[in-house]
GULUM-576443 format. One line per field, with one value per residue (C-alpha): residue in three letters; x, y, z; residue number from 1. Coordinates in steps of 0.25 Angstrom, whole numbers. Last residue first. Layout:
<pts>
aa = [Ala;...]
X = [X;...]
Y = [Y;...]
Z = [Z;...]
i = [NUM;...]
</pts>
This chain:
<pts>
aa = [Unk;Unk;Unk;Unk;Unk;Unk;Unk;Unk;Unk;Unk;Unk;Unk;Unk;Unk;Unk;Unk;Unk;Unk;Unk;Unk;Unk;Unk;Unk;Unk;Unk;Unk;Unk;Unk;Unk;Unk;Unk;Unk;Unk;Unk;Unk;Unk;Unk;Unk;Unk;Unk;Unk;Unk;Unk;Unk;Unk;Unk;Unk;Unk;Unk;Unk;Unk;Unk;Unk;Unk;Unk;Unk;Unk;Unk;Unk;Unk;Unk;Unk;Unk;Unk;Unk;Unk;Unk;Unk;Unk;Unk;Unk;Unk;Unk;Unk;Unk;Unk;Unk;Unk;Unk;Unk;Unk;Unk;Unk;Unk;Unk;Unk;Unk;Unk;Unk;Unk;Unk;Unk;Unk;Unk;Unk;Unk;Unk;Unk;Unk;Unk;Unk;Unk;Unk;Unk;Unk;Unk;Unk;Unk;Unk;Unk;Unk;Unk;Unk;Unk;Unk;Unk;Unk;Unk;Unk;Unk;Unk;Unk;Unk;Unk;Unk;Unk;Unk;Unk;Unk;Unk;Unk;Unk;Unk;Unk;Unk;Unk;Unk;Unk;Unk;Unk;Unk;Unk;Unk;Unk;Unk;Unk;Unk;Unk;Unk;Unk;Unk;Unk;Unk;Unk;Unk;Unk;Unk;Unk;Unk;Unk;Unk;Unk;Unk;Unk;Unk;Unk;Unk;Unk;Unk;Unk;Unk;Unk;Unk;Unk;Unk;Unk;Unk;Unk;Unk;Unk;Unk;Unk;Unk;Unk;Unk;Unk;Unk;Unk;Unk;Unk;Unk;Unk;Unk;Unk;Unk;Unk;Unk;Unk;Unk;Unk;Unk;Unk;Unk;Unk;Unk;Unk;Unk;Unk;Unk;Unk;Unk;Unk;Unk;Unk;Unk;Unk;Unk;Unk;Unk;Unk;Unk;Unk;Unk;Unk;Unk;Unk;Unk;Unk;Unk;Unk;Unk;Unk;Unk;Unk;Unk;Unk;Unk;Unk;Unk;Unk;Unk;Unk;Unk;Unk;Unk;Unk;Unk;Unk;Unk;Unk;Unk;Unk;Unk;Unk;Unk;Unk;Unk;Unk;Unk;Unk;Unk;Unk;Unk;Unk;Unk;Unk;Unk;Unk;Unk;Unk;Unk;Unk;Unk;Unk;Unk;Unk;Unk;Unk;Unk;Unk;Unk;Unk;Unk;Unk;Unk;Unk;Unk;Unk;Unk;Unk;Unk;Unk;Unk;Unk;Unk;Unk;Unk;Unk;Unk;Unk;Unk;Unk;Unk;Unk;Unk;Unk;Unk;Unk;Unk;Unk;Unk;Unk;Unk;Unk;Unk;Unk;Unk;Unk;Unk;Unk;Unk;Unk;Unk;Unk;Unk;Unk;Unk;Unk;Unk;Unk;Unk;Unk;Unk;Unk;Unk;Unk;Unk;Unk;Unk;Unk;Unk;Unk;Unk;Unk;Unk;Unk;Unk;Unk;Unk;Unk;Unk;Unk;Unk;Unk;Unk;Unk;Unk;Unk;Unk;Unk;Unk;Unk;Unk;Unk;Unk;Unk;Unk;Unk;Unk;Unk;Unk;Unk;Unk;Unk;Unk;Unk;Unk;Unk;Unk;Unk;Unk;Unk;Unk;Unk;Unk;Unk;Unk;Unk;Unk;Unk;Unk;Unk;Unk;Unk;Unk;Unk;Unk;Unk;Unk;Unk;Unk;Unk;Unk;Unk;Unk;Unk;Unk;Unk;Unk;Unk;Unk;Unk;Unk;Unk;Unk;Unk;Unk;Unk;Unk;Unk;Unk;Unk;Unk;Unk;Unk;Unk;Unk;Unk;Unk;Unk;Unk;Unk;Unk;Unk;Unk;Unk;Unk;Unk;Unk;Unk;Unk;Unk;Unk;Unk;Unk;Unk;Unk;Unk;Unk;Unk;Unk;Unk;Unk;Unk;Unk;Unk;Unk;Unk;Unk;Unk;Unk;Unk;Unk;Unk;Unk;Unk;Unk;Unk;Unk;Unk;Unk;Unk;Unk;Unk;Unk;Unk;Unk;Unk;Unk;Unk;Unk;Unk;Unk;Unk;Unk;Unk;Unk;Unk;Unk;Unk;Unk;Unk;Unk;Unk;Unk;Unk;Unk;Unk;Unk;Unk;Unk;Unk;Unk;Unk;Unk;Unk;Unk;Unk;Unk;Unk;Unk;Unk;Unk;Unk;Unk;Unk;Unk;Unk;Unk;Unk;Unk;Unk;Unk;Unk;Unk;Unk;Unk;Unk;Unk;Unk;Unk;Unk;Unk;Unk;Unk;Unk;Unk;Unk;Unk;Unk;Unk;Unk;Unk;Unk;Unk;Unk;Unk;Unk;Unk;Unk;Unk;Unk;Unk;Unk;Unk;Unk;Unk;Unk;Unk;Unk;Unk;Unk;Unk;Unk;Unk;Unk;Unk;Unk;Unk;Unk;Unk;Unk;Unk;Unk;Unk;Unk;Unk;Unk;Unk;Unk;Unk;Unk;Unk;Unk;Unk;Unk;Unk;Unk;Unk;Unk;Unk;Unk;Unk;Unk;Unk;Unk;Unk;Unk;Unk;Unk;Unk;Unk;Unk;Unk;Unk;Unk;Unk;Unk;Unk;Unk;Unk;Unk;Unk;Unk;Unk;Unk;Unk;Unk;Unk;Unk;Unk;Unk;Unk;Unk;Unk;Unk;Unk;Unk;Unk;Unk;Unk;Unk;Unk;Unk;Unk;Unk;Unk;Unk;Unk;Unk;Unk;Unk;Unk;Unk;Unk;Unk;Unk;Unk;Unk;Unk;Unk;Unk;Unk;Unk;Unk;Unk;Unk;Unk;Unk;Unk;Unk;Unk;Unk;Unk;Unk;Unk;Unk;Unk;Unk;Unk;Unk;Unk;Unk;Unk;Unk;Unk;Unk;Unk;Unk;Unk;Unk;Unk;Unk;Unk;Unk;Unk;Unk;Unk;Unk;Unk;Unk;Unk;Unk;Unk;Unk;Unk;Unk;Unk;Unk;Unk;Unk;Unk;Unk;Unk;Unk;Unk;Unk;Unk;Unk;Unk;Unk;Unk;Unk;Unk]
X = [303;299;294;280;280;272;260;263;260;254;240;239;236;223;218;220;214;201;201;202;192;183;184;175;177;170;174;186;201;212;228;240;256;266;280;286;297;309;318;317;302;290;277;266;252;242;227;213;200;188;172;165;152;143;136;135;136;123;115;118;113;100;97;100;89;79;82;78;65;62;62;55;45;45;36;26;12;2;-12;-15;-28;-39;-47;-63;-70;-86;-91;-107;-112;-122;-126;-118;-123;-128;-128;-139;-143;-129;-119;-116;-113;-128;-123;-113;-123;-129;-117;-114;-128;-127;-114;-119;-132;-124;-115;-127;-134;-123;-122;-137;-149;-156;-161;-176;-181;-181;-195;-188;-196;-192;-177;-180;-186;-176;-165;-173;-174;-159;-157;-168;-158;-145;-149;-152;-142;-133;-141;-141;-125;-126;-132;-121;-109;-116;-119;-107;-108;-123;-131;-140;-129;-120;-129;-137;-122;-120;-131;-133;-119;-123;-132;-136;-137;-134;-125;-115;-104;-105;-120;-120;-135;-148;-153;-151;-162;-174;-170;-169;-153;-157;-146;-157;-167;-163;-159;-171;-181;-175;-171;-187;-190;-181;-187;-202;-200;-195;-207;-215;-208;-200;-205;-198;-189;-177;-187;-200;-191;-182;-196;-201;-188;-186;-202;-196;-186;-195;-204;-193;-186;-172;-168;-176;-167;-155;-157;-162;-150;-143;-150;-149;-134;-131;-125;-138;-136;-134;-124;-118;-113;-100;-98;-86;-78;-72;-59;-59;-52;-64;-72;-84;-83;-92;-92;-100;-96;-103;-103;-100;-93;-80;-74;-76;-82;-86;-99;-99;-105;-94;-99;-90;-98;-92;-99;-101;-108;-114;-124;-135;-128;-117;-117;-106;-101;-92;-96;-89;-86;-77;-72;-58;-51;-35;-30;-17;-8;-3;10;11;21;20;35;39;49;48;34;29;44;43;30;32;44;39;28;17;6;8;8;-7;-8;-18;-25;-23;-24;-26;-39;-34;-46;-39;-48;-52;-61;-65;-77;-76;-84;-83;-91;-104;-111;-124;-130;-139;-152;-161;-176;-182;-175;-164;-153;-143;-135;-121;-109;-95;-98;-112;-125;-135;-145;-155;-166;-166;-175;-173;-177;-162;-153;-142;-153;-148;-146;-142;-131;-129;-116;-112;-97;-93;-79;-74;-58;-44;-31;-18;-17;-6;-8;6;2;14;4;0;7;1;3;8;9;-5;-9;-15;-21;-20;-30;-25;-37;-31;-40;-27;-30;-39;-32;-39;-31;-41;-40;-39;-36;-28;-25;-20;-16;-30;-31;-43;-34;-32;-25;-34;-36;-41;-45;-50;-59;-60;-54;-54;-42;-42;-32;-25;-25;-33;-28;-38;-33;-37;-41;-31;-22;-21;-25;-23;-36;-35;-45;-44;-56;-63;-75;-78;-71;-69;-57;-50;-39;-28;-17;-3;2;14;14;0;-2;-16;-21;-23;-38;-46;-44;-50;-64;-71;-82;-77;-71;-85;-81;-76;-69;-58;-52;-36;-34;-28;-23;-9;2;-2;-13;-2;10;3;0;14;21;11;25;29;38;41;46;54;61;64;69;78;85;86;91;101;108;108;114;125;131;130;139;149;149;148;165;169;182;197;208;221;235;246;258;273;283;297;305;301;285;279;265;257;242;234;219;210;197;194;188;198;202;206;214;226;226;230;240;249;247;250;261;268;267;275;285;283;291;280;283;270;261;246;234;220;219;223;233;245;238;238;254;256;245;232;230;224;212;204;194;181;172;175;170;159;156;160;151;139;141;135;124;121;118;112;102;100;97;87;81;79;74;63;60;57;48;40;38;35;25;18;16;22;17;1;-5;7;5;9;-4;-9;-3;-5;-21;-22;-15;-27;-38;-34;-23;-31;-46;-41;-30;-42;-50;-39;-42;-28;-18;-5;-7;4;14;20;18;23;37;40;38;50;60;56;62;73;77;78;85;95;96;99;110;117;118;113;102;114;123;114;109;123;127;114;118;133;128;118;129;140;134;134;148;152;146;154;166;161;158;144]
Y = [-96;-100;-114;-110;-94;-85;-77;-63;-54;-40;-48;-50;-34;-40;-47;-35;-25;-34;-35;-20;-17;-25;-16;-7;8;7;12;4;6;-4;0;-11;-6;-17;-15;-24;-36;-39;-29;-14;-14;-14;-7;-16;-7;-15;-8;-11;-5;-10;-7;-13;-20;-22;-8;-4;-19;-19;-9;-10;-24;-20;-8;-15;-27;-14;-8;-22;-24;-11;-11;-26;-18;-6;-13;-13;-18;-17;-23;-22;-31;-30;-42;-43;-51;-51;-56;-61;-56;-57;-50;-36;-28;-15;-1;7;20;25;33;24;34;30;16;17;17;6;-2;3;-3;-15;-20;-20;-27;-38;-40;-41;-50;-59;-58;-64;-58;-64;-57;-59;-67;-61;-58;-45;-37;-44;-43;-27;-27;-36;-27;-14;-22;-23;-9;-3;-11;-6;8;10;3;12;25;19;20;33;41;34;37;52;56;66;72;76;70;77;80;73;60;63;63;49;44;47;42;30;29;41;54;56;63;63;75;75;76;84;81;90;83;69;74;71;56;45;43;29;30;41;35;23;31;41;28;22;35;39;23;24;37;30;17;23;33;21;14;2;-12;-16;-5;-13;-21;-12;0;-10;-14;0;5;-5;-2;13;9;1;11;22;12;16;8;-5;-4;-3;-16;-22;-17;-24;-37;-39;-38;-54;-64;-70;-66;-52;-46;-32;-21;-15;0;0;11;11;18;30;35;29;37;39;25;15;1;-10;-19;-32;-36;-50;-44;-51;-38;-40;-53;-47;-49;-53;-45;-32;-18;-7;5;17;32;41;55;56;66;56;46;35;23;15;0;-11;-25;-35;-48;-58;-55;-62;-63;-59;-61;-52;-56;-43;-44;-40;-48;-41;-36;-51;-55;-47;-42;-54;-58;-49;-52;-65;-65;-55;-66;-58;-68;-63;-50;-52;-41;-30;-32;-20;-28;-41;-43;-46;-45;-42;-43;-48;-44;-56;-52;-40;-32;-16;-4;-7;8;10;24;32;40;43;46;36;25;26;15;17;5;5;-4;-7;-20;-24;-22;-27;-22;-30;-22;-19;-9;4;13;19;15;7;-2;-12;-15;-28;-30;-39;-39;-40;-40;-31;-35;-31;-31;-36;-31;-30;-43;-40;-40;-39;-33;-39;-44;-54;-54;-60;-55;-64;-53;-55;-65;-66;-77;-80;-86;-82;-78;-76;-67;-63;-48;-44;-55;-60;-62;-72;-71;-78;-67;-68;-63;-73;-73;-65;-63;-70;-75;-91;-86;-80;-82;-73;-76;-68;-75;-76;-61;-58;-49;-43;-39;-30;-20;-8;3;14;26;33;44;57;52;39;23;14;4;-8;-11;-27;-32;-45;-51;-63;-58;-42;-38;-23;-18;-9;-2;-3;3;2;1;4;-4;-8;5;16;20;34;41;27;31;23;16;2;4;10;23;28;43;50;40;47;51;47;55;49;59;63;50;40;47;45;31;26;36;29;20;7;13;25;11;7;19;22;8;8;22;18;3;12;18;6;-1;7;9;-6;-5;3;-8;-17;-12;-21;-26;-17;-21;-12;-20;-9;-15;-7;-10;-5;3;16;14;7;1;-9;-10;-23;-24;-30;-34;-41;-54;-60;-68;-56;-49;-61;-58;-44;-45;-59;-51;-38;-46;-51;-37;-32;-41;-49;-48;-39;-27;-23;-9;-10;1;1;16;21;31;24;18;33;33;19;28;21;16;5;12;-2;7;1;1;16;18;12;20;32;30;28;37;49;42;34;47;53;41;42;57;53;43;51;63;54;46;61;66;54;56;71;66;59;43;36;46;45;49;58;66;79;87;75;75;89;87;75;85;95;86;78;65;53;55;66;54;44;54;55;42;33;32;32;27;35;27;21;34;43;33;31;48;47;36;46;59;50;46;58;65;52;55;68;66;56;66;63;74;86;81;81;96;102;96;103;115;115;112;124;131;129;139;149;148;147;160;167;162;165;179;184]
Z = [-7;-22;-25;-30;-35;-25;-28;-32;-22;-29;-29;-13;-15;-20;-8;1;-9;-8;7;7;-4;4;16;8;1;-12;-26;-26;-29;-29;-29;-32;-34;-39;-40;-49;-49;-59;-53;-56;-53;-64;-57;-56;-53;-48;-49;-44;-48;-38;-40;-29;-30;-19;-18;-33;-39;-29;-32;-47;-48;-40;-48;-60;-55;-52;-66;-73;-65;-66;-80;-81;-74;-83;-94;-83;-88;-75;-72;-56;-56;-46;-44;-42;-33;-33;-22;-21;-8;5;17;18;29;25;36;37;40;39;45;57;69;75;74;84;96;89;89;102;109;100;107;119;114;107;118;129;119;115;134;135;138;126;113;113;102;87;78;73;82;94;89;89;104;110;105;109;124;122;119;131;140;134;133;149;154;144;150;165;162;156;167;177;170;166;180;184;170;172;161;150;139;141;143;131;121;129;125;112;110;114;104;96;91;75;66;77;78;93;93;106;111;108;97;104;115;105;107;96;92;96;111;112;112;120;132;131;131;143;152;149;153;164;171;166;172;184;187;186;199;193;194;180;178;169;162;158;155;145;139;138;133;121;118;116;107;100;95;94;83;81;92;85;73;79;88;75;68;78;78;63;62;63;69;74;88;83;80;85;76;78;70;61;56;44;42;34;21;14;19;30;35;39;44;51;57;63;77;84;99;105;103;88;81;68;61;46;34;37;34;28;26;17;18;7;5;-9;-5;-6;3;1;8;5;5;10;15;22;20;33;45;41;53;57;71;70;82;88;91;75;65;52;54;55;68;83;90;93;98;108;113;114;123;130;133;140;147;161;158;152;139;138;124;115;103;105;98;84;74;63;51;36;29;17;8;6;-2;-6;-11;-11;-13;-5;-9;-1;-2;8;9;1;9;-2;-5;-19;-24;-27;-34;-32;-25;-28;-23;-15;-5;7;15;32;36;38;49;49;61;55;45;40;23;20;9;-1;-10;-25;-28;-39;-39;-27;-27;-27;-27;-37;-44;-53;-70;-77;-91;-100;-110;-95;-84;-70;-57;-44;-35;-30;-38;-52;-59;-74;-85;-100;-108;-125;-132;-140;-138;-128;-117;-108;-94;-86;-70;-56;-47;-33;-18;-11;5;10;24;32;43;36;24;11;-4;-12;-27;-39;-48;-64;-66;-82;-84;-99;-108;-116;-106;-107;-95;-90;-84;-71;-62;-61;-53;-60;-59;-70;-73;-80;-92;-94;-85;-84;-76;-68;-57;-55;-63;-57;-66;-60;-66;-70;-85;-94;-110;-112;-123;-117;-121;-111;-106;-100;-116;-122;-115;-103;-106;-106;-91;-86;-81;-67;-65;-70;-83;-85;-98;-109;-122;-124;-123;-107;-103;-111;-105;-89;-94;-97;-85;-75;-70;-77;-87;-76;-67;-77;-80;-66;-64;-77;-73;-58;-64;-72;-59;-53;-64;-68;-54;-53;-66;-57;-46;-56;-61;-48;-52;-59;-62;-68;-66;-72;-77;-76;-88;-84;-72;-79;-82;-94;-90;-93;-91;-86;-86;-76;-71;-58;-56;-46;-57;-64;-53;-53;-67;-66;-54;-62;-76;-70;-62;-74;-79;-67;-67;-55;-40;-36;-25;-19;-18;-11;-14;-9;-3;-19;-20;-24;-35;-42;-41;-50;-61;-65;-79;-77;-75;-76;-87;-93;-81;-81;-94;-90;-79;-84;-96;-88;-77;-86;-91;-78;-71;-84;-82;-66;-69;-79;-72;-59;-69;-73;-60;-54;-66;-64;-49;-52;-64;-52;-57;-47;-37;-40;-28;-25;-37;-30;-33;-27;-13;-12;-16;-6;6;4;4;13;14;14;11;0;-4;-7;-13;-25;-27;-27;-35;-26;-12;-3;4;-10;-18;-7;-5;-19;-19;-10;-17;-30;-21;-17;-29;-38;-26;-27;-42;-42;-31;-39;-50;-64;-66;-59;-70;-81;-78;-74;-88;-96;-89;-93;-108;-107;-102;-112;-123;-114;-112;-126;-130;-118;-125;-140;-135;-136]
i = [714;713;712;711;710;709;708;707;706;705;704;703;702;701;700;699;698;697;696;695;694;693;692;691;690;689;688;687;686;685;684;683;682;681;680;679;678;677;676;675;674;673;672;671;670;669;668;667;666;665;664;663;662;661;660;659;658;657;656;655;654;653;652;651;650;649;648;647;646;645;644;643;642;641;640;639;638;637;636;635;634;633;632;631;630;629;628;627;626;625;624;623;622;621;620;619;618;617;616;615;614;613;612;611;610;609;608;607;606;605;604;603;602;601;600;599;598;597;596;595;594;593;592;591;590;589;588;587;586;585;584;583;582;581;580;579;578;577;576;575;574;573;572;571;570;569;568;567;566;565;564;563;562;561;560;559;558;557;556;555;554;553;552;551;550;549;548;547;546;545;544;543;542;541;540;539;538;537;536;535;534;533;532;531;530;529;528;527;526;525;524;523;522;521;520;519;518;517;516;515;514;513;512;511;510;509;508;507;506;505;504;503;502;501;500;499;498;497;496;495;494;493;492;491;490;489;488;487;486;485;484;483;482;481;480;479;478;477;476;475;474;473;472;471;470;469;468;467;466;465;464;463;462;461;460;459;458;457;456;455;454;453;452;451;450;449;448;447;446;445;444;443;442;441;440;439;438;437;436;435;434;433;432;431;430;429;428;427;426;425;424;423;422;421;420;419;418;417;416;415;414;413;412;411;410;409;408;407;406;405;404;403;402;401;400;399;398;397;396;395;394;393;392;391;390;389;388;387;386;385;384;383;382;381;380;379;378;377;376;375;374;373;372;371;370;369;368;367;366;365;364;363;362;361;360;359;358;357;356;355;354;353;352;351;350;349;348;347;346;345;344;343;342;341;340;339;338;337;336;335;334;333;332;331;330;329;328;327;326;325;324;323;322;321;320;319;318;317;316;315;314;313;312;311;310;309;308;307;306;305;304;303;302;301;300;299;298;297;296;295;294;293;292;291;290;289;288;287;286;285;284;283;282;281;280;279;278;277;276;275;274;273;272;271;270;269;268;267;266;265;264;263;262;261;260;259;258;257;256;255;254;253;252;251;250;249;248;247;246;245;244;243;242;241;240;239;238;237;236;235;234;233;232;231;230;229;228;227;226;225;224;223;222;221;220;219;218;217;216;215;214;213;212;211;210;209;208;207;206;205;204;203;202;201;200;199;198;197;196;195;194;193;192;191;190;189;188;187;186;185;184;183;182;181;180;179;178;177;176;175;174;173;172;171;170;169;168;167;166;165;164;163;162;161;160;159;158;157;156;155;154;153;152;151;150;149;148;147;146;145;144;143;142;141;140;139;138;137;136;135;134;133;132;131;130;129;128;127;126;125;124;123;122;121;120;119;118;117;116;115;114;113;112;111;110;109;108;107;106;105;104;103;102;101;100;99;98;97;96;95;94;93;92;91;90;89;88;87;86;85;84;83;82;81;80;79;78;77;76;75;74;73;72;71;70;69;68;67;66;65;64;63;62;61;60;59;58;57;56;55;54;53;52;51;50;49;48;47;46;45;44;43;42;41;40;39;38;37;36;35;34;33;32;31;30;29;28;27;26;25;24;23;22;21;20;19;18;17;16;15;14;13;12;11;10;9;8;7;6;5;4;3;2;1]
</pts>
């Protein structure tokens, strides 16, 4: 191998290595870098991060949750591709800064005075004039004229033909290249701040260190050391839920792959969480009354924290974060939704479960949820046709114009009071959620309760409207529903309703309207050997109105169903209000007068039965009574990288705006010596910016190369 080709080779690994740096710390790099972490912000702000994987199957599918998670979208901040990005971002902002750095400085350093007379003769900003000074006398005049104007200047002489020639070298503005320092640096400081404060800490202590995450639930004391970090772990944020009355000092941090258990040197004892709330029902003050113990010094330090109001403790900032149950104990009544059952009494507390059996049937009630305060738009506006004798454009334009949280629909907010959350869930594990409210509800001028059910959480619930009674209560429909699932008393329901509406009738009469009577109400109960053979459309059951309608298909001329079914609806509402009558004589009740509460209540009770044969259980629970139990959850959070960020975000800041405000200007005055006693003065001014400034600027300054003029001269 010659020693020539020798030395070629040997050149190349340098030659890569440069190509290497040189593509890290272009501009063009760094913006790509930029962008792609600007658009994963967006995914982890749009999309929740850290929640159960069966929350994204709900949301997304079973194909579509899989992508997202192979891509650790769920955990973005913390995806070893997000990491990977913010680590080549800070080391091609780094070798950016590394290689500007000395030119920069260097740069800062030099006036360039040593510019040539022809080279000032290029610049767009130059001026020449005749000076009757000497020319160092008008260096010295020139230059300090320059200083209290705040530039910086260095005088230089010259030896040229004609004499001694002086070179005025100022320069103002040298921020702007500092600026260019300081935002280039805060990205460095902010990314460095933020992987401080970022999931790296815990991720390098599960890799290097042994831990694992905890999959599944435990009691906290049981769990082993491998599930928890020490309480020097330099950087952490979690959650730690404090019931009242109680203490806690084990936060939890949430990962993919289940979660980590954080010791902190301390322990939060809640003594009573407070909400506080404006005159609509909505809460304005959400805060928690606490007692820091500390595991070390035993000192108890009383403190309460606000929403953004937290309070910082061994460098720990604790935030209140949300709220919660905290084992609230509820009573329930159990009523029956069809099944023979009689009413009976159950309690339990809020995160715990009990199992019901009617010796055939097993099914277990979890409590999942209290609330005491719901609060709910009831704005009756919407869709309401307008009077055009009334409309104000004037109004209605300026209802539409100010705050972009002003509606034209005025909000009329109410607080409906407590409710109740729970589950029924069957032998095979199948789930289904109930949200029942304890008060009735004023809706379409109709007092009903609402009961609510949804198949998963993912869903909506939807709410089936049962009437009240004239007591305010739900007795009377489930008596109502009771007594139509009794074939006794329906059939006492039809002889009474026959008795009255065909008093007087020929026999053959009574017997047509008492078949059309007993088939009418049967089968509005589900309770008609004629249901097997009807379209079910899906339905589990037969029944109500649906019933109805599915038998008048099926039996009745299309040209005669309008008619058909409105002797079928008189029908059903007269043998429903003798059934009413029946079950509150049964109960020891009077007879329900014939009076417009009655007529709403009875036409509402005919849909809400209707309904009732789509509610999936055999009974639903109406909350009578509890004890709550709040309970407060803590965000806890040691961020050394705060201050970091705090640092780079005020550099980024200063940099920002010495970049775009500040303008770097060099001037120069070259003063040629003349024959006479005068010189010949040549002025240039460069900028790294093109604005009209620098003409106004140039202006003022060329007013320096006129000497001013001596007193008494003419």
């Amino acid at each position: 191998m010659s020693a020539s080709t020798a030395g070629i080779e040997l050149k190349l690994p340098s030659r890569r290595f440069a190509t290497v740096v040189e593509l890290l710390s272009s501009m063009r790099f760094a913006i790509a870098l930029l962008t792609v972490i600007c658009i994963a912000s967006v995914v982890g702000t749009v999309l929740k991060q850290h929640e159960p994987i069966n929350n994204y199957v709900n949301q997304f599918g079973p194909f579509w949750s899989q992508v997202f998670d192979a891509l650790d979208l769920y955990s973005v901040y913390s995806a070893w591709w997000f990491l990977l990005i913010l680590a080549f971002l800070v080391v091609s902002t780094s070798l950016c800064i590394a290689r500007n750095t000395p030119k920069i400085l260097a740069d800062l350093r030099q006036f360039k005075e040593h510019v040539r007379e022809q080279s000032l003769q290029a610049f767009h900003h130059k001026a020449q004039a005749t000076l009757p000074e000497a020319p160092e006398r008008a260096a010295h005049r020139i230059g300090q004229a320059l200083l209290a104007r705040g530039w910086k200047v260095r005088l230089q002489s010259r030896e040229t033909p004609h004499g001694t020639g002086w070179m005025v070298a100022a320069k103002a503005g040298a921020a702007n290249k500092l600026g260019y320092l300081a935002a280039h640096s805060a990205i460095v400081i902010i990314c460095i701040g933020g992987l401080l404060d970022g999931d790296l800490m815990v991720r390098a202590q599960m890799w290097f260190g042994g831990k694992e995450p905890l999959q599944g639930g435990g009691m906290i004391a049981e769990i082993p050391d491998k599930h928890r970090l020490r309480d020097t772990n330099p950087t952490f944020r979690g959650n730690l839920l404090v019931t009242e009355g109680t203490r806690a000092g084990v936060a939890v941090l949430a990962q993919p792959q289940g979660m980590i258990l954080q010791e902190l040197p301390f322990d939060v004892e809640l003594k009573k969480f407070i909400v506080e709330y404006y005159d609509t029902g909505m809460p304005r003050l959400f805060a928690s009354d606490i007692v820091i113990h500390d595991r070390y010094t035993g000192e108890a330090r009383p403190a309460r924290v606000e929403v953004n109001h937290p309070v910082e403790y061994r460098g720990i900032q604790i935030y209140q974060s949300s709220f919660d149950d905290g084992g609230s104990l509820v009573k329930l009544r159990a009523l029956p939704m069809g099944a023979n059952v009689k009413p009976f009494e159950v309690q339990g507390r809020i995160g715990e479960a009990t199992t019901l059996t009617n010796g055939e049937q097993r099914l277990r009630l979890e409590f999942t949820g209290l609330r005491v305060i719901n609060v709910e738009n009831f704005s009756g506006n919407a869709g309401a046709g307008a009077d055009v004798r009334k409309v104000d454009l004037r109004q209605a334009i300026e209802s539409r114009l100010g705050a972009g949280n002003k509606t034209a629909t005025e909000r009329v907010l109410r607080n409906v009071g407590p409710s109740i959350t729970y589950r029924l869930r069957d032998e095979a594990g199948q789930a289904r959620e109930f949200h029942n409210y304890q008060l009735p509800i004023d809706l379409d001028g109709q007092r009903v309760y609402l009961l609510g059910v949804r198949e998963s959480p993912s869903e909506p619930f939807r709410y089936l409207r049962v009437p009240v009674d004239e007591k305010d209560s739900l007795d009377g429909f489930i008596r109502l529903r009771a007594a139509l699932a009794d074939d006794a008393l329906r059939t006492m329901a039809v002889r009474r309703y026959v008795a009255m509406a065909a008093a007087g009738q020929p026999a053959s009469v009574v017997e047509a309207l008492t078949a059309s009577a007993h088939r009418t109400l049967n089968l509005f109960a589900g309770d008609d050997p004629e249901l097997e053979r009807l379209p079910h459309n899906g339905a589990p059951r037969l029944g109500g109105l649906q019933a109805l309608s599915a038998f008048l298909e099926a039996n009745v001329p299309e040209a005669e169903r309008e008619r058909a079914g409105e002797v079928l609806l008189r029908i059903l509402n007269g043998t429903l209000f003798e059934l009413h009558q029946l079950s509150r004589e049964r109960a020891g009740l009077p007879p329900a007068e014939r009076n417009d509460a009655t007529a709403a209540f009875m036409t509402q009770a005919v849909l809400a039965l209707s309904d009732a044969f789509f509610y999936p259980a055999p009974l639903t629970f109406e909350l009578t009574d509890y004890e709550h139990v709040q309970a407060s959850v803590f965000q806890v959070a040691r961020a050394p990288g705060k201050t970091i960020v705090y640092i780079g975000c005020l550099l980024l800041i200063i940099g920002v705006f010495a970049m775009l405000y500040v303008r770097e200007r060099r001037l120069w005055v070259w003063l040629a010596p003349t024959g006479s006693a005068g010189s010949q003065a040549t002025m240039a001014l460069s900028s790294n910016r093109k604005l009209l400034d620098n003409d106004r600027e140039f202006d003022g300054l060329k007013g320096l190369l006129h000497p001013p003029t001596q007193e008494g001269t003419t």
